[in-house]
C-alpha positions in Angstrom: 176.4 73.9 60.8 175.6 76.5 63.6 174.6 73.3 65.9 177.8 71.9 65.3 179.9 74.9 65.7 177.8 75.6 68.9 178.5 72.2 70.7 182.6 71.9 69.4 182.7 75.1 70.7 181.6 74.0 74.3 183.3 71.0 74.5 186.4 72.5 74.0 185.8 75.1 76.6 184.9 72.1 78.8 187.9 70.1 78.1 189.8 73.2 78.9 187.9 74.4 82.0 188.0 70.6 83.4 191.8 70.0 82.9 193.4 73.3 83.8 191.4 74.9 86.5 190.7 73.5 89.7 189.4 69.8 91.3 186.4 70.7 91.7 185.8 71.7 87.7 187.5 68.1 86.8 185.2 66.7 88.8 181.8 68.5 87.4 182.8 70.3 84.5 182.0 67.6 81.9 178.4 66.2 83.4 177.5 69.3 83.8 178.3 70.5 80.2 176.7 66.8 78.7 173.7 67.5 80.3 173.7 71.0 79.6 173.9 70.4 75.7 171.7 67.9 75.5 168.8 70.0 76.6 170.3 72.7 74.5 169.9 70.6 71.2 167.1 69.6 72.7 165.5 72.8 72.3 167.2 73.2 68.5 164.8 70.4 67.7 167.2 67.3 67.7 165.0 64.3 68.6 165.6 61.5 71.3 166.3 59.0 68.7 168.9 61.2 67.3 170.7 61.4 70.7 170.5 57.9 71.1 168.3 58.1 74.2 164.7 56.8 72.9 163.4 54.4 74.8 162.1 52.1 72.1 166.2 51.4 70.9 166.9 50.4 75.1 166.6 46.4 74.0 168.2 46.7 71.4 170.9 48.8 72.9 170.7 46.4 76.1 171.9 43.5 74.2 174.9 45.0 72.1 175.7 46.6 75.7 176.1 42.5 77.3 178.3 41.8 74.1 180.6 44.4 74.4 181.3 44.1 78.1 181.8 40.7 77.5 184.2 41.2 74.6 186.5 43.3 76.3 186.6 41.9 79.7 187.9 39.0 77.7 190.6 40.8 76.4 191.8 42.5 79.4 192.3 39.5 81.4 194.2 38.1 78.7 196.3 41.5 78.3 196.8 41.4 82.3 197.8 37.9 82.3 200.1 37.9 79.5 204.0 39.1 80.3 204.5 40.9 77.6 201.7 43.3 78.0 200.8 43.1 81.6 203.5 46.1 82.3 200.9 48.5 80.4 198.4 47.9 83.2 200.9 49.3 85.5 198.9 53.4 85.8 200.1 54.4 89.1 196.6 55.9 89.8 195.1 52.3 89.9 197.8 51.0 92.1 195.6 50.3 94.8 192.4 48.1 94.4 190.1 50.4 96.8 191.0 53.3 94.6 190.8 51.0 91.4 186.8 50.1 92.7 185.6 53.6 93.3 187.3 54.8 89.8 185.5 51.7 88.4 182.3 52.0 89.4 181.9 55.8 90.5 184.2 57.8 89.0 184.5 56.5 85.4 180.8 56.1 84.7 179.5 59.4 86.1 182.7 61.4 85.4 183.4 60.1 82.1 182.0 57.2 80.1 178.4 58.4 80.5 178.7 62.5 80.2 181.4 62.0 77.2 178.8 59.4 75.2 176.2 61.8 76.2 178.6 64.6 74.6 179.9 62.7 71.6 177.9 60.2 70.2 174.8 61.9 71.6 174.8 65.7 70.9 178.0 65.8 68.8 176.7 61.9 66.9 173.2 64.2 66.1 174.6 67.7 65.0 177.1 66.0 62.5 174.2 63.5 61.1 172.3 66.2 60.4 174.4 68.9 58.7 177.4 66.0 57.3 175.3 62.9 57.3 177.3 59.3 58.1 180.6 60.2 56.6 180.6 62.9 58.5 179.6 62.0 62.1 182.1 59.1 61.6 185.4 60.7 60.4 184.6 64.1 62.3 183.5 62.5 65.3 186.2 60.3 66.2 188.8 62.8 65.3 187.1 65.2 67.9 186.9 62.3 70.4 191.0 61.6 70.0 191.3 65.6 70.3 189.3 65.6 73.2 192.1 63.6 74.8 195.1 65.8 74.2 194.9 67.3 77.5 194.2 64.0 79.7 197.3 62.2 78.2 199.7 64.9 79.5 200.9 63.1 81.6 200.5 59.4 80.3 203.9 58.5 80.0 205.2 59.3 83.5 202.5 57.9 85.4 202.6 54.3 83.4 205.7 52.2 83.8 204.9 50.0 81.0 204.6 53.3 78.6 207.7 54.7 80.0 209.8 52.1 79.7 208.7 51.9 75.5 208.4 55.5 74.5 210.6 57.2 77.5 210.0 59.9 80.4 211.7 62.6 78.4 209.7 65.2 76.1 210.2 62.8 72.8 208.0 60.2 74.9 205.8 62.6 76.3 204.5 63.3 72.4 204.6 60.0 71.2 202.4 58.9 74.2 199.8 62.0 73.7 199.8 61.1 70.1 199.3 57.5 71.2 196.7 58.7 73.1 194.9 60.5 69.9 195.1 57.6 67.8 193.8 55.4 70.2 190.6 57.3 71.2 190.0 58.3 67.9 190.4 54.6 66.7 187.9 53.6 69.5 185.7 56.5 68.2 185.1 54.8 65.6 184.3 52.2 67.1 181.8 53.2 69.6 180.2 55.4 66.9 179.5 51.9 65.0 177.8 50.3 68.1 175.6 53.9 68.4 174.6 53.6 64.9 174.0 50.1 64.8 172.2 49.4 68.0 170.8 53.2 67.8 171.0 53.5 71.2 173.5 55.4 73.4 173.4 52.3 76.1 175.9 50.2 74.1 178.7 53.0 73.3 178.6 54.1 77.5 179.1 50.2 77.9 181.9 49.8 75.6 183.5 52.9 77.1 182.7 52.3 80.6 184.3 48.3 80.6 187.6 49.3 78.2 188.3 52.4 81.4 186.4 50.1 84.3 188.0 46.9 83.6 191.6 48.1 82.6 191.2 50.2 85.9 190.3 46.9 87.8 193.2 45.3 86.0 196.1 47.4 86.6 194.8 46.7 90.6 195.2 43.1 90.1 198.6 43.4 88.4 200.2 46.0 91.0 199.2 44.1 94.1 200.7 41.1 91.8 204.0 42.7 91.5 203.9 44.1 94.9 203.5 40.4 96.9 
């Protein structure tokens, strides 16, 4: 239990450090803190197959990775291409498709789909097996994971013209789109926890992660420059 008080304790401080200080800590706050706790539990004797980083689950991993990148570009480019849900694509921070390529394939992997897999279904994933078991590092986990998210979904509703025009710009919609947001992550907690545990490598989980930000990033390009010609 010390382990797992130890690592909620530092991911909080990171969420807090990474969304309320400067740039700079946005930018390195969370791989820095992945990494860090990783060789911490490390040290506390957690193993690499209970971090999902032993090489002899890569295969394994590899091929649930393929699936799920498949899988979800799938639905994306149905979800962009239907009317009634092509307006959720519309995040203002993707309305450009240079800026929607570097988030893609810089930004989302190294700033969050690998150090937050690394974080949750790595250190966190480990710690809770050990001192909750499954139950545990499945309920736990994901409700940490849609916590996590609190402070990132701020400002969800303002900068997404779909979400605003469902749930409103006011401070009514500003909840119901952070609580959204909660649900949502947790929900895909879940989910990514499944792939971790059943391909028992972390490669799968960062893929899932990476193509549900990357692709819906790439998306919400292709729809704005839609709308815009």
């Amino acid at each position: 239990m010390l382990d797992v008080g130890v690592v909620v304790t530092v991911l909080a401080g990171t969420n807090l450090i990474a969304h309320f200080t400067s740039q700079w800590a946005d930018i390195a706050t969370v791989p820095i803190a992945a990494i860090a706790l990783v060789l911490l539990m490390r040290r506390r004797g957690l193993g690499w197959h209970e971090l999902g980083l032993s090489p002899r689950d890569w295969r394994r991993g590899t091929r649930y990775a393929l699936a799920a990148i498949a899988i979800v570009a799938g639905a994306v480019i149905i979800g962009a291409l239907l009317p009634i849900t092509r307006p959720f694509f519309m995040a203002d921070r993707y309305s450009t498709l240079s800026g929607a390529l570097i988030a893609s394939m810089i930004v989302i992997p190294l700033q969050t789909a690998i150090p937050e897999e690394l974080a949750f279904r790595g250190v966190l994933h480990g710690t809770l097996d050990r001192a909750y078991g499954v139950r545990g590092a499945f309920v736990a986990g994901s409700l940490l994971f849609g916590c996590w998210h609190i402070a990132s979904s701020l400002g969800l509703t303002s900068g997404n013209r779909g979400l605003s025009a469902v749930l409103g710009d006011g401070v009514a919609g500003r909840i119901a789109g952070i609580a959204l947001a909660v649900l949502a992550t947790a929900g895909a907690g879940i989910v990514f926890t499944w792939l971790r545990r059943r391909s028992g490598s972390l490669l799968a989980p960062i893929a899932l992660h990476w193509s549900l930000n990357g692709a819906g990033a790439l998306a919400a390009a292709v729809v704005w420059q839609t709308v815009a010609h």
